[in-house]
C-alpha positions in Angstrom: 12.7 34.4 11.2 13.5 32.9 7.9 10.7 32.8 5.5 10.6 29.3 3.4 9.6 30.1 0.0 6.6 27.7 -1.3 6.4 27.1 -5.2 2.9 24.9 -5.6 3.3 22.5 -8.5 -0.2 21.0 -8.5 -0.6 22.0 -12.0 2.1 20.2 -13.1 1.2 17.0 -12.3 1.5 14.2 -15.2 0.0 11.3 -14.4 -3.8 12.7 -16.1 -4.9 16.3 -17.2 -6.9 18.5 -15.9 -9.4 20.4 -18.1 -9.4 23.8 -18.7 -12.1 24.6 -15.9 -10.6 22.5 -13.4 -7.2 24.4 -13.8 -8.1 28.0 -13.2 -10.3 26.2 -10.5 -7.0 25.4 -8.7 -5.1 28.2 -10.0 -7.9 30.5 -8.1 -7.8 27.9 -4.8 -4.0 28.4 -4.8 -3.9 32.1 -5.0 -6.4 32.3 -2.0 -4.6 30.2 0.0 -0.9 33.1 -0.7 1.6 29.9 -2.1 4.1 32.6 -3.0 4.7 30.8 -6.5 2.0 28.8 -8.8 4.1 26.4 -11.1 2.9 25.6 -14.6 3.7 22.9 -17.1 5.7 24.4 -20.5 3.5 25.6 -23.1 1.9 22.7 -25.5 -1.1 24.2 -27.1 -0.1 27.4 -29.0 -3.7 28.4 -28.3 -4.8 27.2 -25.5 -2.1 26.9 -23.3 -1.4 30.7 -24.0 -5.1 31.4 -23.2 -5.4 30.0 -19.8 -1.8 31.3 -18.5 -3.4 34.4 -19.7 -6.6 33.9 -18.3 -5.0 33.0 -14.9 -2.7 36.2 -15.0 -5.3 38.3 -14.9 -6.6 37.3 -11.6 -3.5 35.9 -9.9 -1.9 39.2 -8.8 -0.1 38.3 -5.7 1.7 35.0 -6.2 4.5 34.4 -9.1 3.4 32.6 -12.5 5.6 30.1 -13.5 5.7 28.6 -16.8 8.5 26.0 -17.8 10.9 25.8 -20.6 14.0 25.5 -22.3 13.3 21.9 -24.4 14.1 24.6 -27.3 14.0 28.2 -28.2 10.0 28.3 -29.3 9.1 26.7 -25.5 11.0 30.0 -23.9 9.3 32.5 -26.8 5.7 30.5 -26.0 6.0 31.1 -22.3 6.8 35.2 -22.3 4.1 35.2 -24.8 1.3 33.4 -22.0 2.7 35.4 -19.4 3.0 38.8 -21.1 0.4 40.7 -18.9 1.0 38.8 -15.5 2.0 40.5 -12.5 4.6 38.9 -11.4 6.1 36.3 -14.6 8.8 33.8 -14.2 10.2 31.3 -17.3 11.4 27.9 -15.5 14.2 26.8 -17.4 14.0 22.9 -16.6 16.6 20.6 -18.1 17.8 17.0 -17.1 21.3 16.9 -15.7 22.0 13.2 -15.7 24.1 11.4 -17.5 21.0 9.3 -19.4 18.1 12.3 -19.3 20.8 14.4 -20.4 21.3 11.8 -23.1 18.2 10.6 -23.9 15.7 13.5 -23.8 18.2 16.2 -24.8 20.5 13.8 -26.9 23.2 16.5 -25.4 26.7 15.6 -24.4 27.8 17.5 -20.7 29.4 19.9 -23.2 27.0 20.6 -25.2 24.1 20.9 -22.3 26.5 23.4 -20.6 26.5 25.5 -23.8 22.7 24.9 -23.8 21.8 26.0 -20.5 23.8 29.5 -20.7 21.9 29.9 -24.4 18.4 29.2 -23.2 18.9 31.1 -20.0 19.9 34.1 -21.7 16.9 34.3 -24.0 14.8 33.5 -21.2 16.3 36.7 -19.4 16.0 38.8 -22.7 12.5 39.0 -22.7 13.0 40.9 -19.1 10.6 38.3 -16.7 12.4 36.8 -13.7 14.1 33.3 -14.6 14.5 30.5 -13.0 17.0 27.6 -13.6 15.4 23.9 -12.2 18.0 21.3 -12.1 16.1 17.9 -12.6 17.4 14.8 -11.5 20.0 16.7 -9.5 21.1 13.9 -7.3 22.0 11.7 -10.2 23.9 14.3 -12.0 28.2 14.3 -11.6 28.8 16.5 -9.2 31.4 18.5 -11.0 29.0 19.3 -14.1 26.2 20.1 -11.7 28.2 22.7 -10.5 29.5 23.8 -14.0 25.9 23.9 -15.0 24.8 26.1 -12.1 28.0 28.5 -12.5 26.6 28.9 -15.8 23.2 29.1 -15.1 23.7 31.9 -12.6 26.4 33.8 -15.7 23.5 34.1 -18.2 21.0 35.9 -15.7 19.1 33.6 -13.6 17.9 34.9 -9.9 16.5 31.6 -9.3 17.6 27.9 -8.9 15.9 24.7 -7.9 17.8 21.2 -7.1 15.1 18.1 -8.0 15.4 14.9 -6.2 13.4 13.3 -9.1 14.4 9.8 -8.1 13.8 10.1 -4.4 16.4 7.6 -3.3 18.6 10.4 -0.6 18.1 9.9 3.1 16.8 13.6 4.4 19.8 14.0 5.9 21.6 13.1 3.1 19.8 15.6 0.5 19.8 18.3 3.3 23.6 18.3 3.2 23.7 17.7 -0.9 21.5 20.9 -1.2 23.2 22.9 1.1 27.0 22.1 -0.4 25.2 22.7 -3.9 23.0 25.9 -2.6 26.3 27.4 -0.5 28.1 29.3 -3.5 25.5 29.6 -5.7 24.3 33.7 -4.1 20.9 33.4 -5.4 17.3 31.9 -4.4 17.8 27.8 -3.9 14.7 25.7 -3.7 14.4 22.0 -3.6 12.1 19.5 -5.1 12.1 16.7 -3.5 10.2 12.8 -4.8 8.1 11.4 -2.2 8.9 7.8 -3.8 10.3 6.6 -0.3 8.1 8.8 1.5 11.4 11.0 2.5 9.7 14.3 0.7 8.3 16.3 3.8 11.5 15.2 5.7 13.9 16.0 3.1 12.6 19.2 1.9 12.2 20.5 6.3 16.0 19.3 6.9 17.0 21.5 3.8 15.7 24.9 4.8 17.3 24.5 7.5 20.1 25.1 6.3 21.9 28.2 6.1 21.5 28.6 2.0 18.0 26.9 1.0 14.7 29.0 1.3 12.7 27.6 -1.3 10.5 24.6 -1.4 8.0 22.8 -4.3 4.8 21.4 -2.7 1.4 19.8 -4.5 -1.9 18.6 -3.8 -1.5 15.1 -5.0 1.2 13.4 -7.0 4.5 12.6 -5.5 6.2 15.6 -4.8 6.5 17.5 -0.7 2.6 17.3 0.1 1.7 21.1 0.4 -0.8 20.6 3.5 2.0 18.2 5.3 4.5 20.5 4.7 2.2 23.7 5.9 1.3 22.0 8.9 5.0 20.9 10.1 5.7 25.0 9.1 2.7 26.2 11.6 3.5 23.5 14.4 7.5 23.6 14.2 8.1 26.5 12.4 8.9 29.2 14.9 11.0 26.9 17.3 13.5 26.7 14.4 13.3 30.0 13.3 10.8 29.4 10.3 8.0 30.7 8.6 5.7 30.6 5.5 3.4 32.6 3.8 0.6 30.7 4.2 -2.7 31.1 4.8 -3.0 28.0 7.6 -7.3 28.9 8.5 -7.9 28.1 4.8 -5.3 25.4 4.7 -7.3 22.5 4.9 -10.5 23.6 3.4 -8.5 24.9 0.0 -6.0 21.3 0.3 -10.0 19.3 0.3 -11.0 21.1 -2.7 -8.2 20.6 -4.8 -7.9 17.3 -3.9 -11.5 16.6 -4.9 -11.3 18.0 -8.4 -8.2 16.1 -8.9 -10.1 13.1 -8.0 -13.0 13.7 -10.3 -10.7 15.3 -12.9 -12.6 14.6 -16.3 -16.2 14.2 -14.5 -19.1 16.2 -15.7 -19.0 19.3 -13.3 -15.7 18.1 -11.3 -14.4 21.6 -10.4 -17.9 22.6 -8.9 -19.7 19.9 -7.0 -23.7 20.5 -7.4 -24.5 19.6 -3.8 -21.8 21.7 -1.8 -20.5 23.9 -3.9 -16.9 24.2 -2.0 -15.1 21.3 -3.1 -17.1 18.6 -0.6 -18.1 15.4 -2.1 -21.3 15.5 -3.5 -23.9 13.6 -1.2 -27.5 12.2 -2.1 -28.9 9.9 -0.1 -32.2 8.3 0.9 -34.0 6.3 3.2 -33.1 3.3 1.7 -29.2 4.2 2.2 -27.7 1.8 5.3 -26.2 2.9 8.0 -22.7 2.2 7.1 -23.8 4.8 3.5 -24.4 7.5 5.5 -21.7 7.2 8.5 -19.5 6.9 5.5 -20.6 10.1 4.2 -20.3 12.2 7.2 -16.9 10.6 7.5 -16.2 11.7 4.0 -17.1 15.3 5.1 -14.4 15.0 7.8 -16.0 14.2 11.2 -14.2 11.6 13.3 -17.3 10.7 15.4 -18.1 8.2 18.3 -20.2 5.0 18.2 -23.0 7.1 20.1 -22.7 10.1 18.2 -23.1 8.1 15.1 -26.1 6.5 16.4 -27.7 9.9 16.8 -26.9 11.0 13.1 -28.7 8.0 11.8 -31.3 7.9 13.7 -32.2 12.2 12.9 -31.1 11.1 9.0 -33.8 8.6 9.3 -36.1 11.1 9.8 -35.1 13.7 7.9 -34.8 11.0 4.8 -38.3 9.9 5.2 -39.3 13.2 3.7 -36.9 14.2 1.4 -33.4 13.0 -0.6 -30.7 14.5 1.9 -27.6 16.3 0.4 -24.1 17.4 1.8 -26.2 20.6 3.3 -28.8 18.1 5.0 -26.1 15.9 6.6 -23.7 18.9 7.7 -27.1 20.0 9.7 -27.7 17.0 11.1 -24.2 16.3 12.4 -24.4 20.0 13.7 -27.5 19.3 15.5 -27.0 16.1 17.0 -23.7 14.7 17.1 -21.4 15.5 20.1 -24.3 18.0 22.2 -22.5 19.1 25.3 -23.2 21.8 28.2 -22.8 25.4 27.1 -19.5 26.9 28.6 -20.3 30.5 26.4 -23.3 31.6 25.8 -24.6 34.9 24.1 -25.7 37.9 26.3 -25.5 40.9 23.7 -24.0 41.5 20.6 -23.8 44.8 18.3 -22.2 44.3 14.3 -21.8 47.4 12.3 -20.8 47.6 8.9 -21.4 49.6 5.8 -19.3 50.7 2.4 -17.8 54.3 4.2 -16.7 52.8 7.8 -14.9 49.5 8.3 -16.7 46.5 9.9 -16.7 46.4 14.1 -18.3 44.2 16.4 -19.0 44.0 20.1 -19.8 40.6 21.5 -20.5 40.0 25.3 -20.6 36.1 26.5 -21.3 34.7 30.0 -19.0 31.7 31.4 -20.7 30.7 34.5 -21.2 33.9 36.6 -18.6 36.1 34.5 -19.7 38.4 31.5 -16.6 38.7 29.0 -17.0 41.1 26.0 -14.4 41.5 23.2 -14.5 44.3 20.8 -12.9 44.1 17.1 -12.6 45.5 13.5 -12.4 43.4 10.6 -13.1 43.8 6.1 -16.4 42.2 7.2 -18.9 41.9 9.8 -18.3 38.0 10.1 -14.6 38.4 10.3 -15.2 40.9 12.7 -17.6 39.1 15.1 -15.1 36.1 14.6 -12.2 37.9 16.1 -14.4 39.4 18.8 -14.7 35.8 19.6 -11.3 34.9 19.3 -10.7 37.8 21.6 -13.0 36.8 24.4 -12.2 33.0 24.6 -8.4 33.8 24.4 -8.0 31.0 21.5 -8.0 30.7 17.6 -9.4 28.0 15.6 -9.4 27.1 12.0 -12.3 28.0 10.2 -12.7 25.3 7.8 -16.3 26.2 6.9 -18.9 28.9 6.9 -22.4 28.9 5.8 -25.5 30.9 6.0 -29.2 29.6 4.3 -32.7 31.1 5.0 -35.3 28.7 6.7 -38.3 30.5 5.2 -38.6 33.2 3.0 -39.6 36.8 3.0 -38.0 39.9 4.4 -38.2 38.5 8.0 -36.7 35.3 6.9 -35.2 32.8 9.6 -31.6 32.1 9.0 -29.6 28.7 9.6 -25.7 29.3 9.9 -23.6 26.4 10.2 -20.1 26.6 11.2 -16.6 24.2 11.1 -13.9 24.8 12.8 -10.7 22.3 13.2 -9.2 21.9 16.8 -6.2 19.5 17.0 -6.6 17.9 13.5 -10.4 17.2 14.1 -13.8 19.1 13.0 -16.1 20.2 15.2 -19.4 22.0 13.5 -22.3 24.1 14.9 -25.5 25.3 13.9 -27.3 28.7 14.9 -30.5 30.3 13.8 -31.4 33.9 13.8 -33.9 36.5 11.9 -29.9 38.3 11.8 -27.9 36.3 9.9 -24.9 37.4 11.9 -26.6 36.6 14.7 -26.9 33.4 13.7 -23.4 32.9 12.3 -22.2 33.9 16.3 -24.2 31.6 17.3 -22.8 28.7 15.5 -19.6 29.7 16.1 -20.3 29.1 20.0 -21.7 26.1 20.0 -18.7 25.2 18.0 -16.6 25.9 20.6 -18.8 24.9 23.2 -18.2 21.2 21.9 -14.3 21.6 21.4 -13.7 23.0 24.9 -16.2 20.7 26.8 -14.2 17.8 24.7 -10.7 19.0 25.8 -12.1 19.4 29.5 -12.9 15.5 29.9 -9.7 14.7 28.3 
């Protein structure tokens, strides 16, 4: 199995800045979600820029930091400086190899670029971090100099190299065999980054690791580069028939994606990286009596659900309701789409269930369902209590799902407090939610999770 290397450059993007908040936000998002590489734009701010790359390195253990460079000699000493204390550091050396960026931005003959790249390179390598040499607008350099500047590239010490489809005008096919006949004698790392200009990028970037000497790939939440959660996806559904696999953590996939992609729309905003209302990246929801139909359908749509005309009949009609005595947020409406929308027959239901868990013994759980006249019990381990009840689950219906959501509240208060658990889990590209109340809050949360599944397997059933 080959494993397809996935460099994230979300943080990169141009078009708008993110604030200081909003980009350890992602940077944290990213690191849960195991990209193996979290790009970073070069260094601007002597101060700043230093700060957060330092900030980020000290809780991004797992994945590489990237910071690019090589406009001159102070953008390669800046970056060792912001990454001096990170786990894992790489400089990206990123230079134009066209004829006009080449000419324009570097006001460099080929000669002189060539003479460049081994220079920078080399003083990128002395300060002992892992380098990286990006090729930008690879496609519409000569073919002979690209080569030349690789060759040298690869002579001055760098382990890495990336080929960048900036202009996005290649077929797949085309820029699968252009990265391969590039990537073939080059004996190191070879990633691509491909422009989704023409909307080629997914398709590009898949035909090239497939090839024999391209393992790398640069994905982002937004912009126009290979969308990561497209990409992931086509890795999880396709992967293993060809033979390929990524590092990816696929049951937060789409959760960690929908977060991003809301700070990046509200990048700027009062409070963009944490939404008051939901607290996980959802848009924020406040609505009212006085909100119409088509407001709140809207809203539930917004949170993901793909609902019929009936079910959204029954989520406006228990909104109603609820909105006649109080504002409703994103916590309201998930309840209320948990509780009415899409109520079906109970294939599972609960018989027993015992959780153990405490800080010298790991986490077990034993669950017994019924299905008609059957009993079916499951036993499993996990670093939690709900992750272990979860895979008890998993273990008794014979199936996993996404979990794209998980969330416990108390109904009333005290030390025998009622608790309301609401789960999401994503079947087939759709959401499915359910709600469970317990005085056991794991109780409750296994609860949820059936009736969760009860609605996704009753829905495949009529299919």
């Amino acid at each position: 199995m080959k494993k397809i290397i996935i460099s994230d450059t979300t943080l990169c993007r141009e078009n708008g800045s993110f604030s200081f908040k909003e980009k350890i936000e992602i940077a944290r998002h990213l690191g849960r979600l195991d990209v193996d590489v979290i790009e970073l734009p070069a260094i601007a701010s002597a101060k700043t820029d230093v700060l957060l790359v330092r900030t980020m390195a000290s809780f991004v253990k797992a994945p590489v930091l990237s910071v690019a460079a090589g406009a001159d000699l102070q953008s390669i000493e800046l970056a060792a400086a912001a990454l001096n204390g990170a786990a894992h550091p790489r400089i990206r050396v990123a230079l134009s190899l066209s004829p006009v960026g080449m000419e324009y931005t570097y006001h460099k003959k080929p000669e002189k670029m060539l003479g460049w790249i081994a220079e920078a390179v080399e003083a990128a390598c002395k300060t002992g971090m892992e380098v990286e040499f990006c090729a930008l607008d690879a496609t519409r350099a000569e073919e002979a100099f690209l080569k030349e500047a690789l060759a040298a590239a690869i002579a001055a010490g760098a382990t890495v190299f990336s080929l960048c489809d900036d202009a996005g005008q290649m077929m797949p096919d085309d820029f699968a065999a252009f990265a391969e006949q590039t990537a073939e004698s080059a004996g190191i790392t070879v990633g691509v980054h491909c422009s989704n200009r023409s909307g080629f990028a997914c398709a590009a970037a898949a035909l090239a690791v497939r090839r024999e000497h391209v393992s790398g790939v640069k994905t982002s939440v937004g912009g126009d580069g290979v969308p990561l959660e497209t990409f992931a996806d086509m890795m999880q559904n396709c992967g293993s028939h060809y033979r390929l696999s990524d590092g990816i953590r696929h049951t937060e996939l789409h959760r960690v994606v929908r977060q991003i992609g809301w700070i990046a729309a509200h990048s700027g905003q009062e409070k963009a990286a944490v939404p008051a209302a939901s607290g996980d990246g959802m848009p924020a929801v406040c609505l009212d009596a006085k909100d119409s139909r088509e407001d709140v359908i809207a809203a539930v749509r917004a949170l993901g659900y793909d609902l019929s005309e009936e079910d959204c009949a029954r989520v406006y009609e228990e909104f109603l309701r609820v909105a006649s005595k109080k504002q409703v947020d994103v916590r309201d409406l998930e309840a209320i789409v948990a509780s009415t929308a899409l109520q079906v027959p109970p294939t599972y239901q609960l018989k027993t269930y015992v959780v153990n868990s405490g800080n010298v013994l790991s986490a077990s759980a034993q669950i017994t369902l019924t299905k008609g006249e059957a009993e079916l019990s499951g036993v499993c381990i996990g670093e939690g209590p709900v992750e272990a009840a979860v895979r008890a689950l998993e273990q008794i219906i014979g199936r996993h799902y996404e979990l794209d959501d998980f969330q416990i509240h108390s109904v009333t208060e005290g030390t025998g407090a009622v608790g309301s658990a609401l789960v999401r889990l994503r079947s087939g590209g759709k959401l499915y939610s359910g709600n469970g109340i317990s005085t056991d809050i794991i109780g409750a949360g296994i609860r949820a999770y059936i009736n969760a599944v009860n609605k996704i397997v009753y829905e495949e059933d009529v299919q």
